[in-house]
Backbone bond lengths (Angstrom), bond angles and torsions (degrees), N, CA, C in turn:
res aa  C-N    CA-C-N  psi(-1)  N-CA   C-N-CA  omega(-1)  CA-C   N-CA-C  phi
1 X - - - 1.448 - - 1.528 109.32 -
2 X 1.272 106.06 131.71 1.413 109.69 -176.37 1.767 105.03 -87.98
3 X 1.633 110.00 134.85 0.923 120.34 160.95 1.751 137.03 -103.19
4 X 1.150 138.36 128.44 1.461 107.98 177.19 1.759 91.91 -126.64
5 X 1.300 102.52 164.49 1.816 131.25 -173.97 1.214 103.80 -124.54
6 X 1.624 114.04 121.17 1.315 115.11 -167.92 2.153 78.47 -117.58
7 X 1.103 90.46 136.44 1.730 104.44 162.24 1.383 120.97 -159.35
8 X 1.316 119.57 156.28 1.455 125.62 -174.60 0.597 121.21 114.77
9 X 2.010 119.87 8.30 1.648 115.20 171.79 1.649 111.30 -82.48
10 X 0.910 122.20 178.47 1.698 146.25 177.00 1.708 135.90 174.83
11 X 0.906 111.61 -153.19 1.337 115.35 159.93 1.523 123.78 -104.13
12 X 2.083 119.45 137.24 1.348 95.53 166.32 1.456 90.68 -152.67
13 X 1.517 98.74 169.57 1.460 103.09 174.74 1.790 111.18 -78.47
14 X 1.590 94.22 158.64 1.633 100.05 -179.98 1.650 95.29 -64.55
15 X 1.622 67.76 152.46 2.239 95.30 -172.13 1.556 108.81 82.17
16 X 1.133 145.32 -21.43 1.472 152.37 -158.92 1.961 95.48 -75.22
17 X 1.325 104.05 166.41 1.124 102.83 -177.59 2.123 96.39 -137.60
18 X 1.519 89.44 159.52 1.954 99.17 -158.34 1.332 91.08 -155.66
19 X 1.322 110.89 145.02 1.335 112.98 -163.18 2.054 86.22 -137.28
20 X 1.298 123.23 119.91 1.386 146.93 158.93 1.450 112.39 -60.33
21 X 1.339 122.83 137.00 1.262 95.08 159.01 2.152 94.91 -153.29
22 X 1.560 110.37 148.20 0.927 105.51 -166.97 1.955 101.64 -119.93
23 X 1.446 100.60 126.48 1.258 107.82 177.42 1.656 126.21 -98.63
24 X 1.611 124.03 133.89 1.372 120.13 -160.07 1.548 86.38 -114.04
25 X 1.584 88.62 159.88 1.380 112.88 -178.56 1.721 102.35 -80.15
26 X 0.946 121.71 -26.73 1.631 116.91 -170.09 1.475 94.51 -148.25
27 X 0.962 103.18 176.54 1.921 133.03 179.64 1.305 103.60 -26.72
28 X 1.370 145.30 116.44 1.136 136.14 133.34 1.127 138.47 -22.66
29 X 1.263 132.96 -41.07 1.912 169.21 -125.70 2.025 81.36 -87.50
30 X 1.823 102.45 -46.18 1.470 95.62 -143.37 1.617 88.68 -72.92
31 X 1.339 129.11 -7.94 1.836 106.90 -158.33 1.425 88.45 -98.34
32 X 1.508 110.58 160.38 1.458 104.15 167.79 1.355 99.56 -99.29
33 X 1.248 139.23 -12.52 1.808 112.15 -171.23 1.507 81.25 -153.57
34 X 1.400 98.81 141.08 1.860 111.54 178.35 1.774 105.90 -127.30
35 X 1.028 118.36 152.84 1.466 103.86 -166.58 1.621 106.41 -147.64
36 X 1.365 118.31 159.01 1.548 120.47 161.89 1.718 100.57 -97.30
37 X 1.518 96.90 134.17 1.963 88.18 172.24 1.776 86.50 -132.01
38 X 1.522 109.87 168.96 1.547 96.92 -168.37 1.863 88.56 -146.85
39 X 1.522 116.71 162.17 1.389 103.38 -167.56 1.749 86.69 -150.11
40 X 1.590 110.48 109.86 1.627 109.58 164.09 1.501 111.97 -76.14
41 X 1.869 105.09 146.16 1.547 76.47 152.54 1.155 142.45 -44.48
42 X 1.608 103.33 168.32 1.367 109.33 -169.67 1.664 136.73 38.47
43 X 1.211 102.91 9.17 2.207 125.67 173.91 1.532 91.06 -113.02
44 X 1.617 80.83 146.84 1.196 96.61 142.67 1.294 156.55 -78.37
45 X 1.716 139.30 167.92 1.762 99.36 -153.22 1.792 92.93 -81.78
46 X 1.097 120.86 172.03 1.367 123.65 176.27 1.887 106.89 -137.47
47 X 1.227 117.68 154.45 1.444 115.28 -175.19 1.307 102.55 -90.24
48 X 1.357 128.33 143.40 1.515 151.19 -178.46 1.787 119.61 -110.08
49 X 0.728 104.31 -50.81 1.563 106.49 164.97 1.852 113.46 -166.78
50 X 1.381 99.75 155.75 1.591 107.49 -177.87 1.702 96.15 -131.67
51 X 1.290 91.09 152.21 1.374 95.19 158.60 1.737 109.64 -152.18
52 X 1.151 120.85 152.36 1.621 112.37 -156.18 1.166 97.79 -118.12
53 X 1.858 137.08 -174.29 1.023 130.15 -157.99 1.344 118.77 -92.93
54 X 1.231 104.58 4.18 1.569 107.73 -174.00 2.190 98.46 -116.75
55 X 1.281 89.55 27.72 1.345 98.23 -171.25 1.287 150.34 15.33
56 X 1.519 98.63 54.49 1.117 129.50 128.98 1.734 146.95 -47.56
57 X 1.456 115.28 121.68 1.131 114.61 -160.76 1.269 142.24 -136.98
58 X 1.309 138.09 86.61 1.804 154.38 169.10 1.476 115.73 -42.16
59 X 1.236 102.56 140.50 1.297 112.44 158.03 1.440 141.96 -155.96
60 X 1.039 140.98 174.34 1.496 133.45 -149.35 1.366 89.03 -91.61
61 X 1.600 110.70 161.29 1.676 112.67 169.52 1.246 126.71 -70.00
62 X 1.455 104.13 -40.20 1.525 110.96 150.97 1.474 161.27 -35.72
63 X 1.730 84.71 -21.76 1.512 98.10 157.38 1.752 113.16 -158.23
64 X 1.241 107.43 37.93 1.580 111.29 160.75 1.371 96.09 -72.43
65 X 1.369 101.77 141.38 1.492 126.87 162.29 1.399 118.81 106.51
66 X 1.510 90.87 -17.90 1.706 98.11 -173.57 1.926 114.50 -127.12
67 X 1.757 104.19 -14.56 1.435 107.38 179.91 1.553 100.05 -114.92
68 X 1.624 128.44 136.10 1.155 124.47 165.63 1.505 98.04 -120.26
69 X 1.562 90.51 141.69 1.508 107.65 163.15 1.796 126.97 -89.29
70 X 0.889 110.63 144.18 2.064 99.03 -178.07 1.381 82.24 -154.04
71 X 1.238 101.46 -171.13 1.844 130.43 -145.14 1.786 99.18 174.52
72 X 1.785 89.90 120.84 1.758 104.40 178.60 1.136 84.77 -123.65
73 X 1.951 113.83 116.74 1.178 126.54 178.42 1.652 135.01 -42.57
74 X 2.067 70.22 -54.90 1.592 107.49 -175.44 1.694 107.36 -80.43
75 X 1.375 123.44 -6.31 1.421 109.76 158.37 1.318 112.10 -97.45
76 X 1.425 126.19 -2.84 1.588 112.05 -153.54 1.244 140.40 46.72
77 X 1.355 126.91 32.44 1.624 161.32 -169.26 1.658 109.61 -130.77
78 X 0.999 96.97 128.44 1.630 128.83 -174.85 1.720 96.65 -110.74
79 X 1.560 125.21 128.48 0.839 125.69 -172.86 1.780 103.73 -139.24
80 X 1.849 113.51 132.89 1.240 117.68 -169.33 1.687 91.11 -103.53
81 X 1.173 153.12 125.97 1.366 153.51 167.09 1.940 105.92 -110.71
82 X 1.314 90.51 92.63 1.635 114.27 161.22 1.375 126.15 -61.05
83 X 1.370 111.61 123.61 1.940 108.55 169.00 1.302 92.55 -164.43
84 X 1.867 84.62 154.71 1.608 117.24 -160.66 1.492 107.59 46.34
85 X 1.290 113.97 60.47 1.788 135.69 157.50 1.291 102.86 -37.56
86 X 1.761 127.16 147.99 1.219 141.45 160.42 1.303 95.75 -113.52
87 X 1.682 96.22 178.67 1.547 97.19 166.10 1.544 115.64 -109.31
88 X 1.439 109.14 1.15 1.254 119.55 152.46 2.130 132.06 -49.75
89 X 1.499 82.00 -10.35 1.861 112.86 -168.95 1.412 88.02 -82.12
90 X 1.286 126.99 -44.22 1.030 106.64 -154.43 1.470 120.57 -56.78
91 X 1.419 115.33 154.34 1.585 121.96 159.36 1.337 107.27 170.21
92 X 1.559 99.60 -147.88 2.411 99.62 176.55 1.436 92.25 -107.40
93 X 1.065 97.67 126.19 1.877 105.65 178.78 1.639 97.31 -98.57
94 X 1.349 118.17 112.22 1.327 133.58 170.37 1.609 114.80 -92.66
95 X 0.969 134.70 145.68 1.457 160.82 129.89 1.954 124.11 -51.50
96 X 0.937 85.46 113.21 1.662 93.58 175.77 1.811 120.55 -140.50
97 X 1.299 103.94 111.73 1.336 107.75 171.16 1.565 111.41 -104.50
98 X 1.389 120.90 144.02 1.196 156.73 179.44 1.399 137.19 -117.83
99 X 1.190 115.72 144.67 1.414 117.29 -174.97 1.645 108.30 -161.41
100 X 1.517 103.64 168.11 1.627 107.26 -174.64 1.396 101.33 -116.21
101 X 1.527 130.90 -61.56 1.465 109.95 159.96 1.434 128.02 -92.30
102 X 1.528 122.98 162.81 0.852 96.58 -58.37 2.308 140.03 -46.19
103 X 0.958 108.82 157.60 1.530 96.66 169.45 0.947 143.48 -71.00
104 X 1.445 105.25 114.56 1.704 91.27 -163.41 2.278 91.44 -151.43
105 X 1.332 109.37 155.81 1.681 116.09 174.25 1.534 91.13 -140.59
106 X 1.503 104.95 131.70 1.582 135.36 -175.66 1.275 103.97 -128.67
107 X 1.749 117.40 125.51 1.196 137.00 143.43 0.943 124.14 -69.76
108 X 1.498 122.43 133.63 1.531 116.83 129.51 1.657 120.09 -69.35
109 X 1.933 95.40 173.11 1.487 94.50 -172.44 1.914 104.66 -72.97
110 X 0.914 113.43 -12.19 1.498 104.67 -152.20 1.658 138.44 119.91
111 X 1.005 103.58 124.57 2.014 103.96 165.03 0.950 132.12 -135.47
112 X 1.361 138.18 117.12 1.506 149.92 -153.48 1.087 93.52 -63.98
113 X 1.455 133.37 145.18 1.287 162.39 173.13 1.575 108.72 -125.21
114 X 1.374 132.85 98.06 1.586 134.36 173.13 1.727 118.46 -109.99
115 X 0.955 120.72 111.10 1.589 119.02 -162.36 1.564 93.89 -117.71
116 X 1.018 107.20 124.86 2.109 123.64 -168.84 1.448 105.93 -112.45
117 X 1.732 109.91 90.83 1.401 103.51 154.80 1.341 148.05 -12.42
């Protein structure tokens, strides 16, 4: 069973920068695309950035320019690095790895993200 560990949420003031980072139970190598997706109250969750195994990398309009996604093989951690935060950011920033064989999409539980006007 695949596990992932999402940590690095908290509180920050707008403009501040926070760095996510999501930890897997086994090898990275096997998913092809791992992703940050994030869910405000009352929204639905929406995807934030992906990056796939050949690391390659997308991102939402909402936060190109200011969120990068990376991937440390050799830790098996997927990492979201935030700057110039809104408080529009806020929500639970989840982790999701993916794959096609076999098929399978894995959550993490979540990490609060609070951005203070």
């Amino acid at each position: 069973q695949v596990q992932l560990v999402e940590s690095g949420g908290g509180l920050v003031q707008a403009g501040g920068s926070l760095r996510l980072s999501c930890a897997a139970s086994g090898s990275i190598f096997s998913f092809d695309v791992m992703g940050w997706y994030r869910q405000a109250p009352g929204k639905q969750r929406e995807w934030v950035a992906v990056i796939t195994s050949g690391g390659t990398t997308n991102y939402a309009d909402s936060v190109k320019g200011r969120f990068t996604i990376s991937r440390d093989n050799a830790k098996n951690t997927v990492y979201l690095q935030m700057n110039s935060l809104k408080p529009e950011d806020t929500a639970v920033y989840y982790c999701n790895a993916a794959r096609v064989t076999p098929w399978g999409s894995f959550w993490g539980q979540g990490t609060q993200l609070t951005v203070s006007s």
